[in-house]
C-alpha positions in Angstrom: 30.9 9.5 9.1 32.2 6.2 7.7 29.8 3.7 8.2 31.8 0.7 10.5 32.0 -2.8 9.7 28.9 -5.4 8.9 26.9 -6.6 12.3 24.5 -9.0 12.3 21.2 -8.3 14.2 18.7 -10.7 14.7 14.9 -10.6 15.8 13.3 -13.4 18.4 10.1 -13.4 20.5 6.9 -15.6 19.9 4.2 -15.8 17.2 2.8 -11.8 16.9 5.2 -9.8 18.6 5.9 -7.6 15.7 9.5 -8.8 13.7 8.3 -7.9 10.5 7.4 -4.5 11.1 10.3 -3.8 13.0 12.8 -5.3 11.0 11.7 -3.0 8.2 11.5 -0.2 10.5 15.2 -0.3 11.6 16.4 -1.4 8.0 15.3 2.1 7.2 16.7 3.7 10.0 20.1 2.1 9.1 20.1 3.5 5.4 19.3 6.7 6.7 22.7 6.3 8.6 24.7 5.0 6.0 24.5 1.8 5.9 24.1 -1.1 3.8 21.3 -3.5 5.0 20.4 -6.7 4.3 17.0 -8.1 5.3 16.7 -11.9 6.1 14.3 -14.7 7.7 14.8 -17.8 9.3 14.1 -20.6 8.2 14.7 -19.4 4.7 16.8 -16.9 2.9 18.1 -17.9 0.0 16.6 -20.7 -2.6 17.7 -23.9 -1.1 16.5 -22.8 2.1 13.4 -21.2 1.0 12.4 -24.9 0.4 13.2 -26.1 3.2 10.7 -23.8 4.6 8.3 -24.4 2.7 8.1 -28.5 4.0 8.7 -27.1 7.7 6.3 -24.7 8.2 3.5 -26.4 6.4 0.3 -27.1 8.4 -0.3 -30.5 7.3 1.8 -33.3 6.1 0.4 -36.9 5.2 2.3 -38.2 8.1 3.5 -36.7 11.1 6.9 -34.7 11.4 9.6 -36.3 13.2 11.3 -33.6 15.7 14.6 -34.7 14.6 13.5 -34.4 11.2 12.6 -30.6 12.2 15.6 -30.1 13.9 18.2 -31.5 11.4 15.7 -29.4 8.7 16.3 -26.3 10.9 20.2 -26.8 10.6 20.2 -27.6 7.0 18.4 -24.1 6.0 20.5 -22.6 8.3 23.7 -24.0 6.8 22.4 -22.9 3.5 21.5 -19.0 4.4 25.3 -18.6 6.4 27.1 -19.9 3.7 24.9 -18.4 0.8 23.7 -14.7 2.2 24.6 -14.1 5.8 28.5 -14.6 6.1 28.7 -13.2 2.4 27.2 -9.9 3.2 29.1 -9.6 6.5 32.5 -10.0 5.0 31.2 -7.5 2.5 30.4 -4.6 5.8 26.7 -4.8 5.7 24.4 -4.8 8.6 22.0 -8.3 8.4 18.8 -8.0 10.0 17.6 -11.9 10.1 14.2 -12.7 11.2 15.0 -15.6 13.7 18.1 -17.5 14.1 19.5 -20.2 16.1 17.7 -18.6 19.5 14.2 -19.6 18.1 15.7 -23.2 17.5 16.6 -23.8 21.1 13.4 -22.1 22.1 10.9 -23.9 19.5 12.7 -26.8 19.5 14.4 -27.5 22.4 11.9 -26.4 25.1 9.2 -26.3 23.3 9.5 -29.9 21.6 11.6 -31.3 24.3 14.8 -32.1 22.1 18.0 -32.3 23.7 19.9 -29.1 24.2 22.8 -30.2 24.2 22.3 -31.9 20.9 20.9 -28.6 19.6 24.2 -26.8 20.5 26.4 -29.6 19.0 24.9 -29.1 15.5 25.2 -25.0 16.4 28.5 -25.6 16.7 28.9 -28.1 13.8 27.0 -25.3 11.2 27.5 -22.1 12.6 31.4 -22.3 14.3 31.9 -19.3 16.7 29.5 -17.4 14.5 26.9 -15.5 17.1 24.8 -12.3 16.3 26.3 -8.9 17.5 22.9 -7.9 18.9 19.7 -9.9 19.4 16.3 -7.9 19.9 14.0 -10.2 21.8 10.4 -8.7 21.2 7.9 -9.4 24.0 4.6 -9.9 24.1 1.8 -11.5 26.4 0.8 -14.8 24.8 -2.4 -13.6 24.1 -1.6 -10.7 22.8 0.7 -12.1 20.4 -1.7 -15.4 19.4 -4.6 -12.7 18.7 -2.1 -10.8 16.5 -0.7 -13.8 14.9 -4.4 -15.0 14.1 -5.3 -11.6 12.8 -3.0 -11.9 9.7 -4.1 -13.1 6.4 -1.3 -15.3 5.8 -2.2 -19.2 6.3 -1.4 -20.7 9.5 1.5 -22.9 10.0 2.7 -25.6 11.9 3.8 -23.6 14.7 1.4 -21.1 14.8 -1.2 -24.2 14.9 0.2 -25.7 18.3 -1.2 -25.3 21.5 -0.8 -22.2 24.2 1.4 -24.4 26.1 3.6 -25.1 24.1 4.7 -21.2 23.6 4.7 -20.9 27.5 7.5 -23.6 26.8 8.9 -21.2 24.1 8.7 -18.4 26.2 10.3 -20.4 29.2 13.0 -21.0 26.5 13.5 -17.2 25.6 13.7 -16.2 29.3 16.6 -18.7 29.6 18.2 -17.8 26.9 18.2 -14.3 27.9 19.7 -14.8 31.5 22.7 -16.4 29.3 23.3 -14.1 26.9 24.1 -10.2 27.6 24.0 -9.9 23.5 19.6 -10.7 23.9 17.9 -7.2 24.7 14.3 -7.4 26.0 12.0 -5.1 24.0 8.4 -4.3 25.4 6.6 -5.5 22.3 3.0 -4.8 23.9 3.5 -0.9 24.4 2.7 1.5 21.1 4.8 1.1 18.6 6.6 4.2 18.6 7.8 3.5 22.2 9.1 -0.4 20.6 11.0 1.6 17.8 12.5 4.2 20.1 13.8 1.3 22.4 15.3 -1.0 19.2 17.0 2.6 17.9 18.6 3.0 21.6 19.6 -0.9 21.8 21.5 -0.1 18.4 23.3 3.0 19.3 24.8 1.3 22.8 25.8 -1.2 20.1 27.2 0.9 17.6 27.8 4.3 19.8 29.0 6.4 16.4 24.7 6.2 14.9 
């Protein structure tokens, strides 16, 4: 079989819901098939974005960070990974998995902080152009389920993960929209066994890509 052209996959849901794991699990499942994979996060990616990270996600600034600020932050990584990784390894046929994209931003952002939509789809347009992922896997997962996971990790807490329960109810508000939108976002169950959330990714993929 000859592998087919580069897709690009991205992973959205709340704080817990499993990304990581699963990301790696269908990298592996891809290479098994033939395919060259690329693993990626959001924000982050490559080095100019990686720092941009680092000051957005940090738990505690001297002052307080402006929303724009986050926003315009958000784009800038962004802008940095398409140009430097994402587009790049697309052109070149490989599948990118990317741990958040421009979903999480209207989510996080826009309902969750309350910043214009419309202002977050001007600067989509403005960095991304008529880029959109083939496939987006929306893990879900009660709140509590995925705070009590999130909290469970050994990795410092971060801005986000520091905010309040209602402002994920916003986020998850945000999600549920987005997936009414967009026939590209597919639902997983994120709070069934894992097996059953791998089995239901693999599927997704194959009514993507029917030849796997």
């Amino acid at each position: 079989m000859t592998p087919s052209a580069g897709r690009f996959i991205t992973f959205e849901g709340g704080e817990g819901v499993g990304k990581t794991t699963n990301i790696q699990f269908l990298a592996d499942w891809l290479r098994q098939h033939g395919h060259e994979v690329v693993t990626t996060r959001e924000p982050g990616g490559t080095e100019i974005a990686e720092l941009i990270r680092d000051q957005l996600l940090k738990a505690h600034h001297d002052e307080p960070m402006d929303d724009l600020a986050e926003l315009l932050l958000m784009f800038a990584a962004r802008a940095q990974h398409l140009q430097g990784l994402i587009k790049p390894a697309l052109a070149a046929g490989k599948w990118v998995l990317c741990d958040r994209f421009s979903d999480s931003t209207l989510a996080y952002q826009g309902y969750g902080r309350g910043v214009d939509l419309s202002m977050i789809e001007q600067l989509k347009r403005l960095v991304q152009g008529s880029l959109e992922p083939d496939l987006t896997l929306w893990l879900k997962a009660p709140l509590a389920v995925g705070r009590a996971r999130a909290s469970g990790r050994a990795e410092v807490t971060d801005r986000f993960e520091a905010e309040q329960d209602a402002f994920f109810q916003r986020v998850e508000q945000g999600f549920e929209a987005l997936a009414r939108e967009h026939a590209r976002i597919v639902a997983i169950d994120a709070n069934q066994a894992l097996p059953g959330v791998q089995q239901a990714i693999v599927q997704a993929i194959k009514t993507l890509e029917p030849s796997l």
